[in-house]
C-alpha positions in Angstrom: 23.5 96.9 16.7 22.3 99.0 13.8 23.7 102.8 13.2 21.7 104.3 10.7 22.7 108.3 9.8 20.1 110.6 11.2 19.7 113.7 7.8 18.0 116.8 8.0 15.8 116.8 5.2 15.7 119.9 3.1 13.8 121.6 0.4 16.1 122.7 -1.3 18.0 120.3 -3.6 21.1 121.7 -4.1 22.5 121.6 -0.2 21.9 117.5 -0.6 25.8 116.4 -1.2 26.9 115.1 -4.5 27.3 111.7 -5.4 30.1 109.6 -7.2 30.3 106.3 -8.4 33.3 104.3 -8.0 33.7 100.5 -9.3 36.1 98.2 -7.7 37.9 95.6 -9.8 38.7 92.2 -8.2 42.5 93.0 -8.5 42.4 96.3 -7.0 44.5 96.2 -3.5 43.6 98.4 -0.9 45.6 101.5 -1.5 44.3 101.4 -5.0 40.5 101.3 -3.6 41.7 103.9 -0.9 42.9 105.9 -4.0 40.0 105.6 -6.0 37.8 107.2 -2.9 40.9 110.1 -2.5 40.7 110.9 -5.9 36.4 110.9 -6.1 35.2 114.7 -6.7 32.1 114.2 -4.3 31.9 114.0 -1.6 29.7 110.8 -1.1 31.2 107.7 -2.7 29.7 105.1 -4.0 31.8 102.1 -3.9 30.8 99.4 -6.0 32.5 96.1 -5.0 32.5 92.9 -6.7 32.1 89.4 -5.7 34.7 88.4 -3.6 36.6 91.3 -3.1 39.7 90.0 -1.7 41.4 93.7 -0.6 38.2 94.2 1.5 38.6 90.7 2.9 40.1 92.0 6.6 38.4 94.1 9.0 41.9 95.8 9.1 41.6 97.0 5.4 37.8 98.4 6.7 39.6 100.5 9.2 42.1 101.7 6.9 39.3 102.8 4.4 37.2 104.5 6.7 40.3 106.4 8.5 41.7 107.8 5.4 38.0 108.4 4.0 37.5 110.5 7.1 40.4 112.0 6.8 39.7 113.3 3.0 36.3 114.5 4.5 34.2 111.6 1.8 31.5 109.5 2.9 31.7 106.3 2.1 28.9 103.7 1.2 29.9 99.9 0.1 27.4 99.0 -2.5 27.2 95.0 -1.8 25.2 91.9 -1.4 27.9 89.4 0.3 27.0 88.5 3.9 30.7 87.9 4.8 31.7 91.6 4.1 28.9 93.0 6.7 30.3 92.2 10.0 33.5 93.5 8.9 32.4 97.0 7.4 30.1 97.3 10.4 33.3 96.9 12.6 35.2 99.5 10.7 32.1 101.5 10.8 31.7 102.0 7.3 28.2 102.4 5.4 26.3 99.6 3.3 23.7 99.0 0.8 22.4 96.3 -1.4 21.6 99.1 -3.9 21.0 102.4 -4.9 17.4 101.7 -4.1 18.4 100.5 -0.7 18.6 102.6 2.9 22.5 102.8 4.0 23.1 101.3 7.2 26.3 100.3 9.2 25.5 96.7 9.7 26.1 95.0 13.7 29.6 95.0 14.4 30.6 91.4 16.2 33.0 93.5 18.5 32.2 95.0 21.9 29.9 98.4 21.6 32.6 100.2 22.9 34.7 99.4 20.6 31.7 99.8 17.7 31.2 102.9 19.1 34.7 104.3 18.4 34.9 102.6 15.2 31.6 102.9 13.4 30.4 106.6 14.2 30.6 109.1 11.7 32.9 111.5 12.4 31.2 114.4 14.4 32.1 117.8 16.5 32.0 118.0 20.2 28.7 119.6 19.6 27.1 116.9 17.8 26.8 118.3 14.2 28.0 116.6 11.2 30.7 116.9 9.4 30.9 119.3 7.0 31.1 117.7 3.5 31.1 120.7 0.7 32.4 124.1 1.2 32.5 124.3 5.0 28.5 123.6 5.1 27.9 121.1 7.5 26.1 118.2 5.1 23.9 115.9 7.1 22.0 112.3 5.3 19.1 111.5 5.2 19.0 108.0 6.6 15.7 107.5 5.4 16.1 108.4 1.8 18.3 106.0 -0.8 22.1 106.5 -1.9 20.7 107.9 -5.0 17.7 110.4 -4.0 20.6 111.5 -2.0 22.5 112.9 -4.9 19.2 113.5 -7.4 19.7 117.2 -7.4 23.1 116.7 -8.7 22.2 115.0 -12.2 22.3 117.7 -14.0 25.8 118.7 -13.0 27.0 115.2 -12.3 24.8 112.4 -14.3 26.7 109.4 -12.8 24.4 106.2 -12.0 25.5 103.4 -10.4 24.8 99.7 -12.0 25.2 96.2 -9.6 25.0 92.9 -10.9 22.3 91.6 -8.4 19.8 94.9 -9.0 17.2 92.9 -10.8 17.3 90.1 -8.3 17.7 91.5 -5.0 14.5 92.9 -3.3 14.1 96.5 -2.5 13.4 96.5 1.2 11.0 99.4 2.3 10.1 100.4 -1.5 7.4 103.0 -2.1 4.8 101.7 -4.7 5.7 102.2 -7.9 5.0 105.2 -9.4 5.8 106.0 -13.2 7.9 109.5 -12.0 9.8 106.8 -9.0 10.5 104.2 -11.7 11.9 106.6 -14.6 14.1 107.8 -11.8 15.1 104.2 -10.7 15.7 103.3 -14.5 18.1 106.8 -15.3 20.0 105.7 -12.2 20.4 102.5 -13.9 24.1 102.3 -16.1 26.0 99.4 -17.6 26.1 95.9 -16.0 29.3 94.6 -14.2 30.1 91.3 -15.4 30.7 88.1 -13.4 33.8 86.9 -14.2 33.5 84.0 -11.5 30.7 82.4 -13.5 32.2 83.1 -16.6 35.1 81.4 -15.7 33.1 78.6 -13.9 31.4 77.6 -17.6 34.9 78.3 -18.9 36.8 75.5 -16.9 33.4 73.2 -17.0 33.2 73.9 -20.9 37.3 72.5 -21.1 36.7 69.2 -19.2 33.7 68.3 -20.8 35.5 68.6 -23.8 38.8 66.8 -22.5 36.4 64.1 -21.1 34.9 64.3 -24.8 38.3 63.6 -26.5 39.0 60.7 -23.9 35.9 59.0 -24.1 36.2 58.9 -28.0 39.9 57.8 -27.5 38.5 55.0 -25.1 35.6 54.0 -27.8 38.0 53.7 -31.0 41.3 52.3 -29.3 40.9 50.4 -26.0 37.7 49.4 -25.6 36.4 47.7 -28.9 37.2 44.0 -28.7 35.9 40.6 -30.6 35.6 37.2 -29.4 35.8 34.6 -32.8 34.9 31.2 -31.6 35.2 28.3 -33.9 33.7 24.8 -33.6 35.8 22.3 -35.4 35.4 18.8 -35.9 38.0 16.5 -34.5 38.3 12.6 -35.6 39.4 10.2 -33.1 42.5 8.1 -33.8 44.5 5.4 -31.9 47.9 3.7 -31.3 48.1 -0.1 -30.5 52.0 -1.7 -30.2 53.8 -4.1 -29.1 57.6 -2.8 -27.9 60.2 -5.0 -27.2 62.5 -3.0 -24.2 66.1 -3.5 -22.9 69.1 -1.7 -22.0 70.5 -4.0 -25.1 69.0 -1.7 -27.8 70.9 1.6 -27.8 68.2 3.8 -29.7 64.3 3.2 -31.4 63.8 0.9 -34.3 60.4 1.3 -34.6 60.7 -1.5 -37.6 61.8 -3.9 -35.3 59.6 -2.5 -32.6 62.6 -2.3 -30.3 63.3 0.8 -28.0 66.0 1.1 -25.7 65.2 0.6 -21.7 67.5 1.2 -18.4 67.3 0.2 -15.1 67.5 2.7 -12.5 68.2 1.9 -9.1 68.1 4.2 -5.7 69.2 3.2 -2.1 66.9 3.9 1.1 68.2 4.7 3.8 66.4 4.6 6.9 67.3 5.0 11.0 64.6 3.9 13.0 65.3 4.2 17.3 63.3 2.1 20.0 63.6 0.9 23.7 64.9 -2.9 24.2 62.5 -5.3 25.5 64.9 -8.2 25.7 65.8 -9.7 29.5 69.3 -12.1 29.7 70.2 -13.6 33.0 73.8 -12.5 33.5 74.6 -14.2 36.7 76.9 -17.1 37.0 76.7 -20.2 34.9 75.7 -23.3 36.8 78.3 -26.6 36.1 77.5 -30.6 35.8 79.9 -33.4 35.6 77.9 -35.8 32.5 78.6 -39.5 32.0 78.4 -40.3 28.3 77.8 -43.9 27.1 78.1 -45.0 23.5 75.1 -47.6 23.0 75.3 -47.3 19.3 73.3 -50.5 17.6 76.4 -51.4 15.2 78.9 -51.8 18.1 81.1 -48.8 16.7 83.4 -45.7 18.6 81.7 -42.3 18.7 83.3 -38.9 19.2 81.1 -36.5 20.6 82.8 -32.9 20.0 83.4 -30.3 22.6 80.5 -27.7 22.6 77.8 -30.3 21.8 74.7 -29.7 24.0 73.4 -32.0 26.7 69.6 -31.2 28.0 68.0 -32.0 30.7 64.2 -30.6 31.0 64.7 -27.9 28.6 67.8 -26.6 30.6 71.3 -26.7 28.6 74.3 -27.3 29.2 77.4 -27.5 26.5 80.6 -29.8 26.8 84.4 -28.4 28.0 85.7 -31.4 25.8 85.8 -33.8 22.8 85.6 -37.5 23.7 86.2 -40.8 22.2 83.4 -43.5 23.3 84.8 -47.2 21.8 81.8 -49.9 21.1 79.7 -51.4 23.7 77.4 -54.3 23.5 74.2 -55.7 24.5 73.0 -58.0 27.4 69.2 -59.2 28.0 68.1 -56.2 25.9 70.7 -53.6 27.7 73.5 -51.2 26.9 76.5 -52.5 28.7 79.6 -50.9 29.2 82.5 -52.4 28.8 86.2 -51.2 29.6 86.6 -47.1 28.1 83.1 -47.3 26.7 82.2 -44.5 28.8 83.8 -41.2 29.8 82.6 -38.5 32.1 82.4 -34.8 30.2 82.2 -31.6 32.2 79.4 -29.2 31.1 78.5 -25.6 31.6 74.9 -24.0 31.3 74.2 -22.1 28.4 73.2 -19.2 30.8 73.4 -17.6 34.0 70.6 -18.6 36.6 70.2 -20.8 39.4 67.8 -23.0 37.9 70.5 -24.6 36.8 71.4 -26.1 40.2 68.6 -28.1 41.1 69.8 -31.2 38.5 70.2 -33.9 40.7 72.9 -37.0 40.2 71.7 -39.8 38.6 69.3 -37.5 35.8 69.4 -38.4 32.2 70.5 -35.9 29.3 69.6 -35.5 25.6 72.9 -35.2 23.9 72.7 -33.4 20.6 73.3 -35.2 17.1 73.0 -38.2 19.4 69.6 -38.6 20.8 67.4 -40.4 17.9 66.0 -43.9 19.2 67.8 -46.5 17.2 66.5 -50.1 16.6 67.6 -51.3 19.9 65.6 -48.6 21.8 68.3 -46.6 23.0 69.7 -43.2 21.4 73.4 -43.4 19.7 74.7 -41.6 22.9 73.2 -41.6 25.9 74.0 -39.1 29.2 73.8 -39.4 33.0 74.7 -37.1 35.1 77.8 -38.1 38.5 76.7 -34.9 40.6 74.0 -32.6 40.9 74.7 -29.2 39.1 75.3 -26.0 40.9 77.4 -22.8 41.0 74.7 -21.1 39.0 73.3 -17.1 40.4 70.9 -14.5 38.9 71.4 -11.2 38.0 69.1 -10.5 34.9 69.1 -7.4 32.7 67.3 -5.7 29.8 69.6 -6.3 26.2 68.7 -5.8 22.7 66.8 -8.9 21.2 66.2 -9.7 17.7 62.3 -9.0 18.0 63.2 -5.0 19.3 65.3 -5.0 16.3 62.3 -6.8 13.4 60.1 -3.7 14.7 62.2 -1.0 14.6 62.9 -2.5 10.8 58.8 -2.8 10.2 58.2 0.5 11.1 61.1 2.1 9.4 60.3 0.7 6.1 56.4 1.1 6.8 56.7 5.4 7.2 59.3 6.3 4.8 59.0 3.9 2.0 56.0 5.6 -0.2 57.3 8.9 0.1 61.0 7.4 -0.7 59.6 5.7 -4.4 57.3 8.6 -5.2 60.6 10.9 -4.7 62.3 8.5 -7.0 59.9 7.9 -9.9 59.4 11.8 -10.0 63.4 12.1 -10.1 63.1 9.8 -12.7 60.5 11.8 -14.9 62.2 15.0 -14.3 65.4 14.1 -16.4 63.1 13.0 -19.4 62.3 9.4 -18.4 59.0 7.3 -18.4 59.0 5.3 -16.0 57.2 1.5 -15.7 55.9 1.9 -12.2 55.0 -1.9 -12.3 58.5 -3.1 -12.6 59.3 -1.3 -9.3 61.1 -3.6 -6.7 62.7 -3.9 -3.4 65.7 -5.7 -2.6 66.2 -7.2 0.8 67.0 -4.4 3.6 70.0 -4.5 4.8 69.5 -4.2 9.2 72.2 -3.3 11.6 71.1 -2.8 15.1 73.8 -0.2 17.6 74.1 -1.4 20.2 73.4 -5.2 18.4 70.9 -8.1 19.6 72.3 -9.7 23.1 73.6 -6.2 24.4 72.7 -4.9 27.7 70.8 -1.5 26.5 67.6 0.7 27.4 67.4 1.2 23.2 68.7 0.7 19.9 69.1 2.6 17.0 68.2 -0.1 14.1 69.5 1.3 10.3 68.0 -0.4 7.1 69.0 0.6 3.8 66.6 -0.5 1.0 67.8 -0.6 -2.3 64.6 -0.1 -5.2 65.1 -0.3 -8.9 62.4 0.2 -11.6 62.4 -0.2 -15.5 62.3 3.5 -17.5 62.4 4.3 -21.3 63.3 7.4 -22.9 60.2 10.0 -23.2 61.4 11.2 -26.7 61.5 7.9 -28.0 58.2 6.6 -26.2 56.3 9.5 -27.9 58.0 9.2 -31.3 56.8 5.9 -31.9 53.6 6.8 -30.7 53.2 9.9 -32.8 54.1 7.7 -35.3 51.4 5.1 -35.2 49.0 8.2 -35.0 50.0 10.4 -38.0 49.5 7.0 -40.4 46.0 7.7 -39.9 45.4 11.2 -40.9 45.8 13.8 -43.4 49.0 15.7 -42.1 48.3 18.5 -44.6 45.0 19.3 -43.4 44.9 17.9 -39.7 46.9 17.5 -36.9 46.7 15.7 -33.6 44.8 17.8 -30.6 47.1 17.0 -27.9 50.6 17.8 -28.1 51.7 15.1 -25.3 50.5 11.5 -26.5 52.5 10.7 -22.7 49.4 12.3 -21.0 47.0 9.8 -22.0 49.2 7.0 -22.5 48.6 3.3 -21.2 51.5 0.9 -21.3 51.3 -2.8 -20.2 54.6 -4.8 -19.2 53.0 -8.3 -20.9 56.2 -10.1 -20.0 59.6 -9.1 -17.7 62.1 -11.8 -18.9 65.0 -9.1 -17.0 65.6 -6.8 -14.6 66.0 -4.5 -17.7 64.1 -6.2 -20.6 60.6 -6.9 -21.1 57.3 -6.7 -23.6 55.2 -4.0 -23.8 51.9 -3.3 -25.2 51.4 0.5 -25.4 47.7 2.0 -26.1 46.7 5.5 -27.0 43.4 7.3 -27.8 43.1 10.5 -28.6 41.5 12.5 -32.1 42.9 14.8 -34.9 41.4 18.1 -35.7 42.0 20.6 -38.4 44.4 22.9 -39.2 43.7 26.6 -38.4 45.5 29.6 -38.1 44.8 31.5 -35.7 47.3 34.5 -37.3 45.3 34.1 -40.1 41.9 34.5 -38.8 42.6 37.5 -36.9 44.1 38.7 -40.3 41.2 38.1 -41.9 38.8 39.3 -39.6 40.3 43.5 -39.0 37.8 45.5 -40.4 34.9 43.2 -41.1 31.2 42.8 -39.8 29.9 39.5 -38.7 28.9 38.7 -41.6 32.0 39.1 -43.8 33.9 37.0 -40.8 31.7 34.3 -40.4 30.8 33.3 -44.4 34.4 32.6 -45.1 35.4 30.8 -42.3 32.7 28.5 -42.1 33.6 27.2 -45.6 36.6 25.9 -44.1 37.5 22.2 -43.9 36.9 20.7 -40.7 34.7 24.0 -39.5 31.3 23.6 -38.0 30.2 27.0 -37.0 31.6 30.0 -36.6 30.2 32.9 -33.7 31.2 36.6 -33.2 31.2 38.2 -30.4 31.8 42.1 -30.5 32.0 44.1 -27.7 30.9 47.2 -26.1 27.3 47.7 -28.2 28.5 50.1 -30.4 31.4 48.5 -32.3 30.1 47.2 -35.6 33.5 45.6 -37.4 36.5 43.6 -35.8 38.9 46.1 -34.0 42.9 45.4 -34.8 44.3 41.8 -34.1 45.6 42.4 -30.7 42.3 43.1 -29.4 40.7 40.1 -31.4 40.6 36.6 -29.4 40.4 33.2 -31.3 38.8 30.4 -29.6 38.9 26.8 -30.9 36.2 24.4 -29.8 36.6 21.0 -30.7 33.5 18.8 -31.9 33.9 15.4 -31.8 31.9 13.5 -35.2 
């Protein structure tokens, strides 16, 4: 709520109370401000505050002013414009107004009214008059009239006016129309400006980084930021190598007059495990037995032995001989083998393998004997079998082994999977310690296969191991590329060009035209590449510090070997080439 201050108006000037300005400086604390008002001759006090007063900042302070302004018998009235100090005066119940011009008022208080009540109200007797304010005369405001009608008829005695900084720019609520007696008045009341330190130091600060910004962005313009780009077009000559080398690890270092250059064989063993399931099946029941009459029936009439272990077959099923036997001549009747005394000799036999197909020979069947069976001239083989008895004794108990076709694919796909990876490892090896290697004399030797368990053993798999062993031709990089620089310097000016690669090996093609050796052969190397001029880029840079485009171009292009020249200089505003380390050379070659 609003509490304005009822006053009796009176006629007579002189029983209005007297009036003194007081200014508050930002620094003041409270008990200074509190002095200040103590120390005031009037008996209405006009406090002056500035922006931001921090002392008056706590409603705490307000309570403390008002109590010890009542207690000196002053009035107090905060001359202000800041919103944030009204809810706190009007909680300590102290007076405020925008001007001198301006109606005092205790602003709303944001506390309950009782407690506005006991806070805000002047401070009155039980019977409801004011307070007295000058000599024991009770002095009552005029709520209606401004701070400083209220202490006009004191001018004479006490000519004090008060001055704020927002006069000119606040509006004068309720003002009477002007009037040339109202406005003299408002002008006398009028007395020297407060300044505003806040803005002043606000341009202050703003005014010293503009100017730091200032001395940074000049420091950015001159030192870091000015660079040039000098590009240069040369023209490059193409040149080329074509020579016949004769390699071996004979030669122990380049005779480029001979065309010989050293060569060694490198060599590298694979080693490979490769694990799969046996497929094979062997019948390892017992072996069938068959008593076999042998009967020499050689054309020339002369003994045979027949060895023990030599096969006898009969429909694709084998058997092999316990014992060695000697068969004397025989001869021939009507066109027939006949036996005479010892000419024949019965040989046990055992089959080759388990099974009981081997029983069903029966007596009487013929036999193949091996080494013996070829049809002479007289129509019978050398050695011909019959067998006394049928076989038997043979049973059947088969089982899966290892067999030599588990053992070739375990090998095929071991040396399938690991082999490009193993020779790419290799050859880079190789070049890594300096070498050029001739990928075209690569080789492999025969693997070397060994098969745990090994082919004929009962298994469910077998882990096969092949070792590989590869050996490849190589020469020596340094000496490849000396003969090849060689060949390439004959055909230029070395005091005015140079080659434009510094690896020849990059672009190198080398031809093995004959291999009479592991570690000799023929070789036809061939190189292209071209030769461009010599320029320093030290010196250009050198050159360049300082200058315009002009100035860096006109030299330069007169250059041997120099096409064109462009300058690039960067941001907008630099004019000449900044220092070298912020100048970049760019060489372009031009072929002719």
């Amino acid at each position: 709520m609003t509490a304005k201050i009822t006053v009796n108006s009176s006629d007579n000037p002189k029983s209005q109370p007297a009036k003194e300005t007081v200014y508050v400086d930002v620094e003041d604390e409270i008990t200074s401000i509190i002095g200040k008002v103590e120390g005031a001759k009037a008996k209405l006090v006009a406090l002056v505050l500035p922006k931001r007063a921090s002392a008056l900042q706590s409603v705490v302070n307000m309570r403390l002013l008002k109590r010890r302004a009542d207690s000196s018998a002053k009035s107090v009235v905060l001359i202000t414009t800041e919103a944030a100090l009204l809810p706190l005066a009007g909680a300590a119940g102290l007076h405020v107004a925008k001007n001198l011009q301006s109606t005092p008022e205790v602003p709303p208080s944001p506390l309950e009214a009782a407690a506005l009540e006991s806070t805000t109200a002047i401070s009155t007797d039980e019977s409801g008059e004011d307070e007295e304010l000058d000599g024991g005369k009770p002095a009552k405001i005029d709520y209606n009239r401004s701070i400083g009608e209220l202490a006009a008829a004191h001018e004479v005695e006490e000519p004090e006016v008060i001055a704020l900084d927002d006069d000119e720019d606040l509006p004068e609520p309720n003002a009477p129309k002007s009037s040339a007696p109202k406005q003299a008045k408002s002008r006398a009341l009028k007395g020297p400006k407060v300044p505003n330190f806040d803005k002043f130091r606000l341009v202050l600060f703003g005014g010293i980084a503009a100017f730091i910004a200032l001395i940074v962005f000049i420091f950015l313009a001159i030192f870091v930021l000015p660079k040039a780009t000098i590009t240069i077009d040369t023209a490059s000559s193409p040149v080329s190598a074509n020579l016949n080398l004769n390699a071996s690890d004979k030669y122990t270092a380049l005779n480029e007059t001979a065309s010989q250059i050293p060569a060694s064989l490198k060599a590298s063993n694979q080693t490979a495990q490769q694990t799969v399931t046996a497929t094979g099946q062997q019948n390892q029941g017992n072996k069938a037995t068959v008593t076999v009459t042998l009967t020499n029936c050689t054309a020339t009439s002369t003994s045979v032995t027949v060895p023990a272990g030599t096969g006898v077959s009969n429909n694709g099923l084998t058997f092999i001989t316990q014992k060695s036997v000697t068969l004397p001549n025989s001869y021939f009747s009507a066109g027939k083998c006949k036996n005479l005394a010892d000419s024949y000799q019965d040989v046990p036999a055992i089959a080759s393998s388990g099974g009981t197909k081997y029983n069903d020979i029966s007596s009487g069947s013929t036999f193949g004997v091996s080494g013996f069976s070829a049809t002479q001239s007289n129509g019978y083989p050398s050695i011909q079998g019959v067998s006394s008895a049928k076989s038997g004794g043979g049973t059947d108990n088969n089982v899966t082994v290892v067999s030599q076709s588990d053992v070739d694919s375990a090998k095929a796909k071991a040396t399938s999977t690991n082999s490009n990876d193993y020779t790419n490892t290799f050859i880079k090896q190789l070049e890594g310690s300096g070498l050029y290697v001739l990928r075209s004399t690569l080789k492999a030797g025969d693997p070397a296969v060994t098969a745990n368990p090994a082919v004929g053993t009962q298994a469910a798999n077998t882990t096969v191991s092949i070792q590989v062993t590869y050996s490849v031709l190589t020469l020596k990089k340094a000496d490849l590329t000396k003969a090849i620089t060689d060949t390439l310097n004959e055909q230029i000016d070395k005091s005015r060009q140079k080659l434009s690669t510094t690896d020849v090996l990059s672009g190198v093609s080398v031809t093995i035209q004959n291999q009479t050796a592991d570690a000799a052969a023929t070789l036809n190397v061939n190189e292209t590449t071209t030769a461009v001029p010599i320029i320093d880029v030290a010196s250009v840079k050198k050159l360049a510090v300082g200058k315009k485009t002009h100035d860096i171009q006109l030299p330069i292009s007169n250059w041997p070997g120099v096409k064109s020249v462009d300058v690039h200089m960067s941001p907008f505003w630099v004019s000449k080439a900044p220092k070298q380390s912020k100048i970049t050379v760019v060489l372009k070659q031009v072929k002719n």
